[in-house]
C-alpha positions in Angstrom: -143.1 -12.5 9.6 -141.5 -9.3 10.2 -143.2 -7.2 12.4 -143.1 -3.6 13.8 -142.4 -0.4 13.1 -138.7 0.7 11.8 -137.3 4.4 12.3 -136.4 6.1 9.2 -132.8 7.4 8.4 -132.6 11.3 8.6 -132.0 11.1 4.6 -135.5 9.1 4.4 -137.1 11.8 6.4 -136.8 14.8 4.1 -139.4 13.9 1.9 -142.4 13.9 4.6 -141.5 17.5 5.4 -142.8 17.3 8.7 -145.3 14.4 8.7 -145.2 11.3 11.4 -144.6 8.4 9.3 -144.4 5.1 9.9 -141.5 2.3 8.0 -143.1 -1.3 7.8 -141.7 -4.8 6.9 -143.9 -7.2 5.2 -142.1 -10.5 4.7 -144.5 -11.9 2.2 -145.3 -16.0 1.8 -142.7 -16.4 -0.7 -140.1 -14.5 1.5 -140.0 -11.0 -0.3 -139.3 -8.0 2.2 -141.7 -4.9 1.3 -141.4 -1.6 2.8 -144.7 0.1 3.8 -144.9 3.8 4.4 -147.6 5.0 6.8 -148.5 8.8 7.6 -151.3 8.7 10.8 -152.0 12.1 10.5 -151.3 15.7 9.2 -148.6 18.3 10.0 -148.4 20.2 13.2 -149.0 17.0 15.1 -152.7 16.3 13.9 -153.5 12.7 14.4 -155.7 10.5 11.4 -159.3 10.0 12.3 -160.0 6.9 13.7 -163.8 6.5 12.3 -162.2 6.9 8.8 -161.4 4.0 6.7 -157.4 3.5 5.7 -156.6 4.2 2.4 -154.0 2.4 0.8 -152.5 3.7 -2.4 -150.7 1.5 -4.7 -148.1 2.3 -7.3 -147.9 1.8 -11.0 -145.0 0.2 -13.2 -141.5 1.5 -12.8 -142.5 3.2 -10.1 -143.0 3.2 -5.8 -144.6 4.7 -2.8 -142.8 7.6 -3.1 -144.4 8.5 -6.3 -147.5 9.6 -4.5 -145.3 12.0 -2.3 -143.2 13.1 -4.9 -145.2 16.6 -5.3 -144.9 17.5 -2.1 -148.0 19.1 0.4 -150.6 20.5 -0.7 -150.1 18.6 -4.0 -149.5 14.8 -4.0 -152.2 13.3 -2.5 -150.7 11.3 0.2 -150.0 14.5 1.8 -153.8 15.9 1.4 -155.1 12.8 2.7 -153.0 13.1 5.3 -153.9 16.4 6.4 -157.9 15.6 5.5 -157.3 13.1 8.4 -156.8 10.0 6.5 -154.4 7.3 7.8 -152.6 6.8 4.9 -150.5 3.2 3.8 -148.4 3.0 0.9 -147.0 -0.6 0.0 -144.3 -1.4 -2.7 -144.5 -4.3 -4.8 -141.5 -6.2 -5.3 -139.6 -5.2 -8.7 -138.6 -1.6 -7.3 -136.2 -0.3 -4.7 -138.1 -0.8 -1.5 -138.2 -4.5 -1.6 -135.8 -7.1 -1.1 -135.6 -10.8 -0.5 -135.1 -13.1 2.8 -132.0 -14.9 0.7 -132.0 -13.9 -2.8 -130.6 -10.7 -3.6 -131.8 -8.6 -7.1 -128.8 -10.3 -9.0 -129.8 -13.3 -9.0 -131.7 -14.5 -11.8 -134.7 -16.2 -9.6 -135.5 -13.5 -7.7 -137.3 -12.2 -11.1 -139.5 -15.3 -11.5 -142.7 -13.0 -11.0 -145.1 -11.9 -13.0 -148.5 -9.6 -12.1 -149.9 -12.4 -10.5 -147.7 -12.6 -7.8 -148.4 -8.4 -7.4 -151.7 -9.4 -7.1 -152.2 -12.6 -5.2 -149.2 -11.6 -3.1 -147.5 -8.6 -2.7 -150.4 -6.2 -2.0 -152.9 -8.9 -0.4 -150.4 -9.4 2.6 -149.6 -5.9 2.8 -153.3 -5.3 3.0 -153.4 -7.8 5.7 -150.9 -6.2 8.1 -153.3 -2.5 7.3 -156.3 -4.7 8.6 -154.2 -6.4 11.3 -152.3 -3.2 12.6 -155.5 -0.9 11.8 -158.5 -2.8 13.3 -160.4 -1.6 10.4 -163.4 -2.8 9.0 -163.4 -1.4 5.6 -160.5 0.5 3.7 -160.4 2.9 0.5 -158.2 1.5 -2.1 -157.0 3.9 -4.6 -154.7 1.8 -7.6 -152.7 4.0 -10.4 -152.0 1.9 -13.6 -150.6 -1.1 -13.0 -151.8 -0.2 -9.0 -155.2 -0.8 -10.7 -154.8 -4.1 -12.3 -153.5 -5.5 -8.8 -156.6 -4.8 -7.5 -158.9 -6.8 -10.2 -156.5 -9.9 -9.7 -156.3 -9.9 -5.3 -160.0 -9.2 -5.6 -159.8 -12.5 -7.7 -157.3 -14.4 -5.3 -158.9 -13.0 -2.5 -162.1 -12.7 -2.2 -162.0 -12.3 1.4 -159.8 -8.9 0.6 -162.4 -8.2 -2.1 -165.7 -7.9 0.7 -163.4 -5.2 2.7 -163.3 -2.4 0.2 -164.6 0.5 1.4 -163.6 1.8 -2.4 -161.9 1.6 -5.5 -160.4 4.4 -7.0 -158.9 3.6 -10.3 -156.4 6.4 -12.0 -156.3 5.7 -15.4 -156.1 1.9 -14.9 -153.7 -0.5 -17.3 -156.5 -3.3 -17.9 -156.9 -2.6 -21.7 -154.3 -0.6 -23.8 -155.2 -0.5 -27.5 -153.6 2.8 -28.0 -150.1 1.5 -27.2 -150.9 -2.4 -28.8 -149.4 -1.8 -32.4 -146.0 -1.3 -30.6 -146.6 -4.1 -28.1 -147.0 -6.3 -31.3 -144.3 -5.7 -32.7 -142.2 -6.1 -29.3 -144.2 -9.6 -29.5 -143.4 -10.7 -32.8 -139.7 -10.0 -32.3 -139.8 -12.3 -28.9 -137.7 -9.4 -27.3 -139.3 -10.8 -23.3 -138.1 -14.2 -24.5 -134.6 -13.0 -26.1 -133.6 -11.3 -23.2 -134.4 -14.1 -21.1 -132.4 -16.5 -23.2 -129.0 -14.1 -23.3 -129.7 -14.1 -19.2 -131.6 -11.0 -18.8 -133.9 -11.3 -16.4 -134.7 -7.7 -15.5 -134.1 -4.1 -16.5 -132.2 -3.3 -13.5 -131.1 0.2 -13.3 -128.4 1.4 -11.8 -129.0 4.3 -9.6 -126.0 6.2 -9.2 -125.8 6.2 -13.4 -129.3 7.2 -12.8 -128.7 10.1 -10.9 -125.7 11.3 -12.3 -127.8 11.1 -15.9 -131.1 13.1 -14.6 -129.2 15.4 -12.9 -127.1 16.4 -16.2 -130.0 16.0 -19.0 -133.1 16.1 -17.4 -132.8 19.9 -15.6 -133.7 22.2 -18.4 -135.3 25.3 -17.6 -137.6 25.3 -21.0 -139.1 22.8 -23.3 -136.5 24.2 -25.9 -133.4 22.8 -24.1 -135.4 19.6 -23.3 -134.5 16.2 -24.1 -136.0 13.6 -21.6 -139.2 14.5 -21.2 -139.7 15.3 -25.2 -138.6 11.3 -25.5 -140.8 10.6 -22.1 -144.1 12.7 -23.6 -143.7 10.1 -27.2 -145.3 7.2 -25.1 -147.3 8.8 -22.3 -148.4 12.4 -24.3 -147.3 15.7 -25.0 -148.0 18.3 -21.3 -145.1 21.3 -21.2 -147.4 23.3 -19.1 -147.9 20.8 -16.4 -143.7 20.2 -15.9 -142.4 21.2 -12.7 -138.8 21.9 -13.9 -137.1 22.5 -10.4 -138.6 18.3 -10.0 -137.7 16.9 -13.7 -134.3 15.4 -12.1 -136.1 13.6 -9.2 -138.9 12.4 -11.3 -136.3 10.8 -13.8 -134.4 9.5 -10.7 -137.3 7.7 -9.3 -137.6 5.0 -12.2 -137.8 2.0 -10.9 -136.8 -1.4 -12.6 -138.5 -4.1 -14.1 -138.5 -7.5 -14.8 -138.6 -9.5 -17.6 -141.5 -11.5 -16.5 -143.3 -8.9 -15.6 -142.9 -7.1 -18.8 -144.1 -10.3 -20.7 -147.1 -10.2 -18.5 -147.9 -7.1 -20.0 -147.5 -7.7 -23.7 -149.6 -11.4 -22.9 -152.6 -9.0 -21.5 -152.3 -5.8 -24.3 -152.1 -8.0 -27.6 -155.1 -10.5 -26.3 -156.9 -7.9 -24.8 -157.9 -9.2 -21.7 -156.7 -9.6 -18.0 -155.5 -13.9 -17.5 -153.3 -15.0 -15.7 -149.2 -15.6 -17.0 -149.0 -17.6 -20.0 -145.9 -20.5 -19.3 -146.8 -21.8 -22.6 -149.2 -25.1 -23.3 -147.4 -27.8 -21.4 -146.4 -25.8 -18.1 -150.1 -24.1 -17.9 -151.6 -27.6 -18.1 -149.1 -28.5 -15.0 -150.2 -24.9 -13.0 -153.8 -24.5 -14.2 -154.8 -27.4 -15.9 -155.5 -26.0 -19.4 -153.5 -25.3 -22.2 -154.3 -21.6 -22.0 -154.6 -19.6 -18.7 -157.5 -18.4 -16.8 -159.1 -14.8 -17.3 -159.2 -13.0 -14.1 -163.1 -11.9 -13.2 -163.1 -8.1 -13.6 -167.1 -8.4 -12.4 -165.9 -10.1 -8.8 -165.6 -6.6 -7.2 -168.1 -5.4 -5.3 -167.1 -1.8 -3.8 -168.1 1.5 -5.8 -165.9 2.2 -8.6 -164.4 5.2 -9.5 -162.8 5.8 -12.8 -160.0 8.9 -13.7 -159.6 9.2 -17.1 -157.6 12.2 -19.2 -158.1 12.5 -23.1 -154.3 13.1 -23.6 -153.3 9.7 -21.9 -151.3 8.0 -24.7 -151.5 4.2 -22.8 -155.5 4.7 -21.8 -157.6 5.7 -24.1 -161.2 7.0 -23.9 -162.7 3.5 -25.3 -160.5 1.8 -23.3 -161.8 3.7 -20.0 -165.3 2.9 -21.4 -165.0 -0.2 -21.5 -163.8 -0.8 -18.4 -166.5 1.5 -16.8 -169.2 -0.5 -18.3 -168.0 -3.7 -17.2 -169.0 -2.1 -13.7 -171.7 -0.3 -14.8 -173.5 -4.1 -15.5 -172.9 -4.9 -11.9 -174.3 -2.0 -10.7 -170.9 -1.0 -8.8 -169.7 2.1 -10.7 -169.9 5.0 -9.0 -168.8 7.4 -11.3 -166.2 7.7 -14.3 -164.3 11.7 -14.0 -162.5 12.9 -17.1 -159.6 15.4 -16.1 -160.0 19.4 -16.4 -157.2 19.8 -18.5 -156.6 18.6 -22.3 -153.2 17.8 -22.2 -153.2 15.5 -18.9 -151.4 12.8 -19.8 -150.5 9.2 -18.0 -147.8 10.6 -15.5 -149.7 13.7 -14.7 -151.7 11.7 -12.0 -148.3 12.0 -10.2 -145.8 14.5 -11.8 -147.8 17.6 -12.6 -147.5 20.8 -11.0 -151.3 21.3 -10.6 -152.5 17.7 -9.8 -154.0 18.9 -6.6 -156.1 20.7 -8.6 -157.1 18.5 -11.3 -157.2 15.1 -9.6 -156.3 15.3 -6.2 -158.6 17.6 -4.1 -161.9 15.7 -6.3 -160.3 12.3 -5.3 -160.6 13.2 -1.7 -164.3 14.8 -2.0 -165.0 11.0 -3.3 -163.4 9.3 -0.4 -165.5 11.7 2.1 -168.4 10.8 0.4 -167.8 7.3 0.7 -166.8 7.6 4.0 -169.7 9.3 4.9 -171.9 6.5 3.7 -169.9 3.9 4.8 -169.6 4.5 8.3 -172.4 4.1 10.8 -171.7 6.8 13.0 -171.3 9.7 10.8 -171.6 12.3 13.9 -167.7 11.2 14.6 -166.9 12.2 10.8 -165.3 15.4 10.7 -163.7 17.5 7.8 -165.5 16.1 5.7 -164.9 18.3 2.4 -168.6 18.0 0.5 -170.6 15.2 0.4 -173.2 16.0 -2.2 -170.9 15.6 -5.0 -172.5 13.1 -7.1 
C-alpha cells in the first residue's frame, strides 16, 4: 500500500483558492493508484471539526473529484462543507485522469478489464478504508452523484462491513434506473456497438487532453446561447438550462471530461435495458465459471441501512421522476428514507448538481442542513457540535 500524504504542484493548487488540502495514494487490491483529495477545514486557517463525521463525496461517469470543486467557494459544495467544518474526502475511481496503475499504463488494453463492480467492490471501498483508517471515525456521510450513487448500492453489497458505517446517504439524482434514456440504450444494444469496439480493439474512449483543451477553449466559450454549440448538443441528453450556464466556466467544464471504458459502458447498457442493478454479464458460460449461474446476481438495493436522501430535478433528461420514485420507495419499505427533495428550479437538469451557477442555492446549502441534522442525531455528544446550520428541517 501506498501511504501518506503527497504535496500538490503549485498548478494543482489553484483550484482550492486558499484551502489546506491533502493529495492521497490508494493502491487498491488489484494494484490501481487513486488519488484522494482531502480539505480538513475552511479558509483563513479554520480547522474541520473533529466530532463531525467525514464526508466522502463520490463522482459520476466521465467525471472526477474535481467536479465537486469546479464552482468554486461559496458554490460547489466541497468548499461549503469545508467551511461548515466538515473534513471533506474526495476519491477517484479508476477510468479518469487521477488514477493510474502499479504496471499497466491506460494503453494497454487490460488496464480496461473493469466494469461497475470493480467501482463498487473496489475502488471506493478501499478508499473508504484509508478515510476510516487515517480519520478514526466511527461513522461517515456519503454523498454519491449518478454513477457515485450506484457505487454505493453495490460496496454496501460487497461490503457489508462498509455498509454499518454510514452515517448517511445522500443520493444526487442517482443512475440505478434510466427509463428516460432506455430507447437510445436499445438501440446502442441491438447494434452491439460495446462489443464492436471491443472486437476492432477499442477498449476505452480515451480522450486526449491537449485536443480536449485546444477544442473547449475554441467552441465551447460563447458569450450567449446564440453563438452556442456544445452545450446545445450537451443539453439533447441531459436537458435544456441556459440560465443556469456560467459562461466564463463552459471551457473548463468541457475540459474536465473524463474517459471511459468499454466495459464500463457495457455495464451500463446491461443495467438500463433490464432494468435492474446485477452484476456484469460475461455471457452464459463465463458467469457460470464467476458466479455460478447462467445469468448474474442482482445487487440488494434493500441491504442499506443509513437514512436516505434523494435529489431529484424534473428537467433531468437520464432520471426521471418515476424513476426517483421508485428508487425512494424501495427505501421507503425498509423504513431508511429520510427524505426525497425535488430541486427549486424547473430547468435543473443532470449536470446542474455540479455545473450551475446557483447550485449553492438550489442544492448545495439544503444538502448541508441534511448533514447537520444527521450529524446532530448521530453523534452522542451534541454540546461539541458547532455551526450547525438548522436542525429542524424535516
Amino acid at each position: 500500500m501506498i501511504h501518506g500524504v503527497h504535496n500538490l504542484e503549485k498548478s494543482e493548487m489553484i483550484i482550492f483558492g486558499g484551502y489546506p488540502v491533502e493529495e492521497y495514494k490508494v493502491q487498491t487490491s488489484d494494484n490501481y493508484i487513486l488519488t484522494m483529495y482531502r480539505i480538513p477545514g475552511g479558509r483563513n486557517g479554520k480547522k474541520f471539526n473533529p466530532f463531525l463525521p467525514p464526508v466522502v463525496l463520490v463522482h459520476g461517469m466521465i467525471s472526477s473529484s474535481r467536479d465537486f470543486l469546479l464552482m468554486g467557494p461559496n458554490k460547489s459544495i466541497g468548499f461549503i462543507l469545508a467551511d461548515a467544518g466538515y473534513d471533506v474526502w474526495i476519491p477517484n475511481m479508476r477510468f479518469n485522469e487521477y488514477a493510474t496503475h502499479l504496471t499497466k499504463t491506460k494503453s494497454d488494453a487490460t488496464y480496461w478489464n473493469f466494469s461497475l463492480d470493480e467501482h463498487g467492490s473496489i475502488d471506493i471501498p478501499e478508499s473508504i478504508d484509508r478515510v476510516l483508517k487515517t480519520t478514526k471515525a466511527n461513522k461517515i456521510h456519503y454523498m454519491g452523484y449518478s454513477l457515485g450513487a450506484t457505487v454505493y448500492i453495490i460496496m454496501c453489497n460487497t461490503r457489508p462491513d462498509l455498509a454499518s458505517k454510514m452515517a448517511s446517504f445522500i443520493a444526487l439524482a442517482p443512475a440505478i434506473y434510466m427509463t428516460n434514456v432506455r430507447p437510445l440504450v436499445q438501440l446502442v444494444d441491438k447494434l452491439h456497438l460495446p462489443k464492436f469496439l471491443k472486437k476492432i480493439g477499442i477498449n476505452a474512449l480515451v480522450l486526449n487532453k491537449n485536443l480536449q483543451k485546444y477544442l473547449a477553449s475554441q467552441f465551447c466559450s460563447p458569450s450567449t446561447p446564440a453563438d452556442d454549440v456544445c452545450f446545445a448538443l450537451f443539453f439533447l441528453l441531459v436537458g435544456e438550462d441556459y440560465e443556469q450556464v456560467d459562461w466564463e466556466k463552459s471551457p473548463v467544464i468541457f475540459n474536465r471530461f473524463q474517459s471511459i471504458g468499454v466495459q464500463q459502458l457495457e455495464h451500463f447498457v446491461q443495467l438500463i435495458t433490464r432494468d435492474t442493478l446485477s452484476k456484469f454479464d460475461y455471457g452464459k458460460e463465463d458467469n457460470l465459471i464467476r458466479y455460478g449461474t447462467e445469468k448474474p446476481p442482482d445487487y440488494n438495493i434493500t441491504i442499506n441501512v443509513a437514512p436516505v436522501v434523494i435529489y431529484y430535478a424534473e428537467n433531468d433528461k437520464l432520471i426521471s421522476v418515476n424513476d426517483t420514485n421508485k428508487l425512494a420507495n424501495i427505501y421507503r419499505d425498509t423504513n431508511t428514507l429520510m427524505s426525497v427533495r425535488k430541486v427549486g428550479w424547473k430547468k435543473f437538469n443532470h449536470v446542474d448538481y455540479i455545473y450551475a451557477k446557483d447550485v449553492h442555492k438550489y442544492v448545495n446549502m439544503d444538502m448541508l442542513k441534511i448533514l447537520d441534522y444527521i450529524s446532530y442525531k448521530t453523534i452522542r455528544n451534541v454540546s461539541k457540535i458547532k455551526n450547525l446550520h438548522n436542525t429542524t428541517i424535516l
